[in-house]
N, C-alpha and C positions, 0 to 999 in steps of 0.2 A: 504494500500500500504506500501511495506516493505520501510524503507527512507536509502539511499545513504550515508553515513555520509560524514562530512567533510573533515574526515582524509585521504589523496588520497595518494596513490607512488610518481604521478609523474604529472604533470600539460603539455600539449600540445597543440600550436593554433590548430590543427586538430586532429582529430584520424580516420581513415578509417577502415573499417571493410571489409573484402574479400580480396582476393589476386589475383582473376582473370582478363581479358581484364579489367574492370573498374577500380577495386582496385590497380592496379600494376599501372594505366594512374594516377589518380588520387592522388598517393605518388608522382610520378612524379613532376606530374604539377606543387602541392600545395608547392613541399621541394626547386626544382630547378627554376621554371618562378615567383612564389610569395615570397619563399627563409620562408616558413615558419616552425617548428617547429613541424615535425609529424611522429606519428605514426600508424602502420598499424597491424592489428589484423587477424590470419588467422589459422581456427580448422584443416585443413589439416598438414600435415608435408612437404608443399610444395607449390610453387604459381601453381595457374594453375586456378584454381576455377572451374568451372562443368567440364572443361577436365583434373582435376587432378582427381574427381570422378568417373568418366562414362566413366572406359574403358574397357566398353565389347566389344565383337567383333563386328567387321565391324563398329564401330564407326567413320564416316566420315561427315567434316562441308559438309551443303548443298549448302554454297557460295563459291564463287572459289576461288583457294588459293591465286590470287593475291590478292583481297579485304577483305580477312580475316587476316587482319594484321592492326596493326598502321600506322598512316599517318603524324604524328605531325616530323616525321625525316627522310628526304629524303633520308639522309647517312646509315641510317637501309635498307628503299628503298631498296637502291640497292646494301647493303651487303648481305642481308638475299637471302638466295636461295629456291627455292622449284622446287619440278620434277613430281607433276602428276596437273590437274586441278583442284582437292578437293583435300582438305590438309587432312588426317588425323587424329585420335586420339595421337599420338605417336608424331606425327611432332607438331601438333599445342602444346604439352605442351613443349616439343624441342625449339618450337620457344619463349616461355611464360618464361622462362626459363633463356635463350638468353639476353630477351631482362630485363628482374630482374640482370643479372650478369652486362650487358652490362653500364648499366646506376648505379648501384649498388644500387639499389634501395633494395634487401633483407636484408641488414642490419639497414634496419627502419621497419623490421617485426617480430611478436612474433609468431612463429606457433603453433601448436599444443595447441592453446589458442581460446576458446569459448566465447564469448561475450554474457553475457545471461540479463542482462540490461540494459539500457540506460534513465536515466530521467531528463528532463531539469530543472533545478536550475533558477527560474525569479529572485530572490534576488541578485545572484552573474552573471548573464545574461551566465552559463556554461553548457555544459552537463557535466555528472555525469555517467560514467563509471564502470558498474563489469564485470570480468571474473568470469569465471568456476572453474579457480582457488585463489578465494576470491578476488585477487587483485582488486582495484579501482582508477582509474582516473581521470582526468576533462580536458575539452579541450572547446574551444571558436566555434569549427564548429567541427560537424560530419558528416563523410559522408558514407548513409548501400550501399557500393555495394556487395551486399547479391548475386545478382546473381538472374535472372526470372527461373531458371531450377537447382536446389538444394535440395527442399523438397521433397522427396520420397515420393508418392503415394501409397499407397497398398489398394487395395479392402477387404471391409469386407467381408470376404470369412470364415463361421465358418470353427475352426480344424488347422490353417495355424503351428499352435506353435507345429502339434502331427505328422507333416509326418519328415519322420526317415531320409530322405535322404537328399540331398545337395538342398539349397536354396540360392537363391540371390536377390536382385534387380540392374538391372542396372546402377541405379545410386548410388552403392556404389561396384563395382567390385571387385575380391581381385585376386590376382595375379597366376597365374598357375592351371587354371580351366583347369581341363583332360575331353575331352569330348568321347575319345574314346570307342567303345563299351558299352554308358549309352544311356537309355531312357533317352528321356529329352521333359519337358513339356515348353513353353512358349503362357503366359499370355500378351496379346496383342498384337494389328497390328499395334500402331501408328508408327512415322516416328523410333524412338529407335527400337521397336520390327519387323519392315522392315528390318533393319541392320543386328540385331542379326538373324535372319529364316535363313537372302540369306549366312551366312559368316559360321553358325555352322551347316547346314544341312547335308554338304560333309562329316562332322568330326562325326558326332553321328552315332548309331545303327539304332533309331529310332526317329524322331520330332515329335512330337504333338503339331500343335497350336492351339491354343483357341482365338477364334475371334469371338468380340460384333457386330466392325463395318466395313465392307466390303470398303477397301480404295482405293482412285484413286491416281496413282501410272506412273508415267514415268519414262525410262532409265536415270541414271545419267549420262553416258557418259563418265564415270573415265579413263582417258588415259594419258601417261607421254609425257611431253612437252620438246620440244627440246630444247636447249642450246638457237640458236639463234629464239626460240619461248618468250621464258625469256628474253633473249636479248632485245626484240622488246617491250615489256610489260614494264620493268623498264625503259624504252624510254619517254615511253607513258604516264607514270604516274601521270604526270600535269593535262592533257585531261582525262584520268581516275575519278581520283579525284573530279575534276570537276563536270563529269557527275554523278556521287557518290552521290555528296552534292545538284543535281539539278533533281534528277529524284525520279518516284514515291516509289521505290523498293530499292534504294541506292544500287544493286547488280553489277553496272560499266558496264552493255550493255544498248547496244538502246533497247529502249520500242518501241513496235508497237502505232503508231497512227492511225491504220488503225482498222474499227468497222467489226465484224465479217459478218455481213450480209449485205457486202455494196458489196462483193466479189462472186463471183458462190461459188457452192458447191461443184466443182470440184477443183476450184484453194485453197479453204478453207482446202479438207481435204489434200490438197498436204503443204501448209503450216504447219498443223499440224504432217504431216510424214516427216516433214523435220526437225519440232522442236524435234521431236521422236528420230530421228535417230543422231541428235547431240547431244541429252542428254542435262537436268535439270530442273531439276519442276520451277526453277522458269522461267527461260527463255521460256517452255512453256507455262506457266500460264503468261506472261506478255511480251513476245517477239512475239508473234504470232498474238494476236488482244489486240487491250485497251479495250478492254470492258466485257470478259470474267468474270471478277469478280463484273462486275456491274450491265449488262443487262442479264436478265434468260434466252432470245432464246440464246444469243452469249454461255451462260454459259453451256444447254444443246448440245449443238454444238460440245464443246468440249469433254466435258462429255461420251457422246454417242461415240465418235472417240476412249476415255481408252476404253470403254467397248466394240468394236468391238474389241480392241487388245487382252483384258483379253479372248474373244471366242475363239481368232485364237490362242490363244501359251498356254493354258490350254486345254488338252487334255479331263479330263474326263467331259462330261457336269453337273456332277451334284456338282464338287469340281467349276466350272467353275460359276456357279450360285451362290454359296457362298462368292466367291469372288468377283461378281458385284454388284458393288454401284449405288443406283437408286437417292440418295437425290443430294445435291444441290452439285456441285465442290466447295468446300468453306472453305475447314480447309487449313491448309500449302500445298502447291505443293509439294508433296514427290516426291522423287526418288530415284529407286533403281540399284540393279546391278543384274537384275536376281532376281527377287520378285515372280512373279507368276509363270514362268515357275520354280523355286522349289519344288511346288506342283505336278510337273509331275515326281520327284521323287519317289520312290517305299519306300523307308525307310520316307516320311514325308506325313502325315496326318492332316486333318481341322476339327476343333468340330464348330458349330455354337452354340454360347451361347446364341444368344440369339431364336433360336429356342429349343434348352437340357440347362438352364443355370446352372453355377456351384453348386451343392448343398453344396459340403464339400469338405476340403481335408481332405482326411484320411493319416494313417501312410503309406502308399503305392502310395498315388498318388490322383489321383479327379475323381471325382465322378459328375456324371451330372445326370440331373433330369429325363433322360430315363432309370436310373439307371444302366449305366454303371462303371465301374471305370475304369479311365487310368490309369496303375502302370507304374511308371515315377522312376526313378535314381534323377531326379538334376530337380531341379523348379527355372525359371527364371521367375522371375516379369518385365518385360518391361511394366509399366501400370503408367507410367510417371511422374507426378509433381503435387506437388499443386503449379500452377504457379503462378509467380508476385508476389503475396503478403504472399505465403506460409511462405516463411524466417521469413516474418516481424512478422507472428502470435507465432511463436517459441520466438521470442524476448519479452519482458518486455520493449517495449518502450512507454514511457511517454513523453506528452509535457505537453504546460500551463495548470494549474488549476488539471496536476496530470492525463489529459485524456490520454487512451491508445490509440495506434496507430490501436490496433484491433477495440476496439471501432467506431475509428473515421474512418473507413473504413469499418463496420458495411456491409455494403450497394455496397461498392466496393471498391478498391482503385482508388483515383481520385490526384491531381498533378496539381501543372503547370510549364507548359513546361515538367514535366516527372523529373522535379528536385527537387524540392521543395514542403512541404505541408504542409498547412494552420496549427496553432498550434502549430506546430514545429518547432520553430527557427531555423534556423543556421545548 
């Protein structure tokens, strides 16, 4: 293990790492409610943290924008404004932003600065701080809000480094992507690659997706909210809040107490077409019955209800088949704005990989195992994260006796309370 030396810049009771919703609360907290001594660390040229990254199109939070905010300032409350139900990619760092100016909390941050070690000192009871640009520090508490959706995922797909044309991932987007008149290929269907299909299909020549796993999918419901709709909302905010910190979802509606099979199956699928028509995975998944994600009849119930949707608004049957999911409803509640009926486009097309999977990309495009190739303009990777503890494996951190944090995580990452972990001081 390379060792840390003594010689540091600069000495801080804290140092936080990230600049997003955590990193930006947590400068907060530690410099104005404890009055401590900190600094914050952030590889962007900007706070935002996954939404200063990830702004490909159609990029919208799946929780409504009154609950996608801080809560710790009532006078934010009810300064901060917003006009549709789901806040956006644009708005939410608008707000991120905002609220860095507002409390001044950016001049306790180094941007454009990497954190690429951290290892606890038991002698001097400190962590021990490097950047990416040699500098080193010490500080009495650390704290990674790295962020659970920051590590780019890519598939080993042989050939990625030899196709000639324009390539992205998601989540590192770069600013003035022309989509007009290109083929454009997109690798994945999760909740990112729902986004990206329904927002760039209108704007391409041609779309191609490539899809492993056939997802369950409701309307989000995105609609701009009236003046005295907001009015009414920042009213409510007490009782909000509340229900926030006491419910299973923390999404700020009532959860259904009621079990799916306790009901006909006439009034059952009427619930469900009603949670359909208002829009939001989660409020479908968790406003309709409690038990959807518990009990497998309640779970097939629901299940079966997308999938008569996906019949009815997919046109061809056999693009219609590829897009129905037989396994369990049980990843995130997605929703979109117009997901499947995209498919009934004439310029967008469905590869099932894992019926042809991808053999190669070539310098033109990919290649699948019926020995096709799709020749593609522009490759987006929506094919998501290595989540939670991706950040943490990119970092060099050490606690007692010199163990690494990948080590001790070997197996999973594990936590208590989600804040702290065993080994690692402070």
């Amino acid at each position: 293990m390379e060792s840390l030396t003594q010689n540091t810049n600069f000495h801080f009771d804290a140092i936080v790492i990230g600049a997003g919703f955590g990193g930006l609360y947590s400068l907060y907290k530690l410099r104005n409610d404890l009055g401590l001594n900190v600094r914050g660390f952030e590889k962007g040229n900007g706070v935002g943290g996954t939404w200063y990254w990830n702004r490909y199109p159609g990029a919208l939070s799946d929780s409504e924008s009154y609950v996608y905010c801080y809560s710790f300032d009532k006078k934010l409350l009810q300064d901060w404004n917003f006009d549709t139900r789901y806040i956006r990619q644009p708005e939410v760092l608008t707000y991120l932003n905002h609220v860095a100016d507002r409390y001044n909390i950016r001049k306790d941050i180094e941007f454009n600065t990497d954190i690429t070690a951290a290892y606890y000192d038991e002698l001097h009871n400190i962590w021990k701080i490097r950047t990416d640009k040699g500098e080193q520090f010490t500080a009495t508490f650390l704290f990674t809000a790295l962020g659970l959706l920051a590590a780019a995922n890519y598939p080993n797909i042989k050939g990625r480094e030899t196709f000639k044309g324009e390539c992205y991932h998601t989540s590192a987007w770069p600013e003035h992507v022309v989509f007009d008149n290109k083929r454009v290929a997109v690798i994945g269907t999760g909740s990112t690659g729902v986004q990206v299909i329904t927002s760039i299909a209108p704007k391409v020549k041609h779309l191609t997706v490539f899809q492993r796993t056939p997802q369950y999918s409701v309307p989000v419901g995105q609609a701009p909210l009236s003046e005295e709709h907001v009015s009414q909302i920042k009213k409510d905010y007490d009782r909000t809040w509340e229900s926030v910190r006491n419910s299973l979802v923390a999404m700020g509606f009532e959860e259904s107490t009621t079990s799916a099979m306790t009901v006909s199956e006439e009034e059952r699928r009427d619930i469900y077409q009603k949670a359909w028509d208002a829009g939001g995975g989660f409020r479908f998944g968790f406003g309709t019955f409690c038990d959807t994600f518990t009990d497998p009849v309640a779970n097939e119930a629901a299940a079966s209800f997308i999938r008569s949707k996906i019949a009815n608004i997919v046109n061809d049957p056999e693009t219609a088949k590829k897009l129905t999911p037989y396994d369990l409803y049980a990843r995130r509640p997605l929703c979109d704005n117009g997901y499947y009926a995209t498919y009934n486009r004439k310029n967008v097309s469905l590869v099932d990989i894992k019926a042809t999977p991808i053999v190669e990309i070539t310098p033109m495009g990919i290649k699948t195992s019926d020995g096709i190739e799709h020749k593609v303009d522009l490759l987006i990777f929506a094919t998501g994260f290595d989540a939670v503890d991706g950040n943490y494996k990119r970092l060099d951190i050490r606690g007692r006796n010199g163990i690494s944090i990948k080590d001790h995580w070997k197996d999973g990452p594990t936590s208590y309370l989600g804040v702290t972990t065993a080994g690692f001081p402070n």
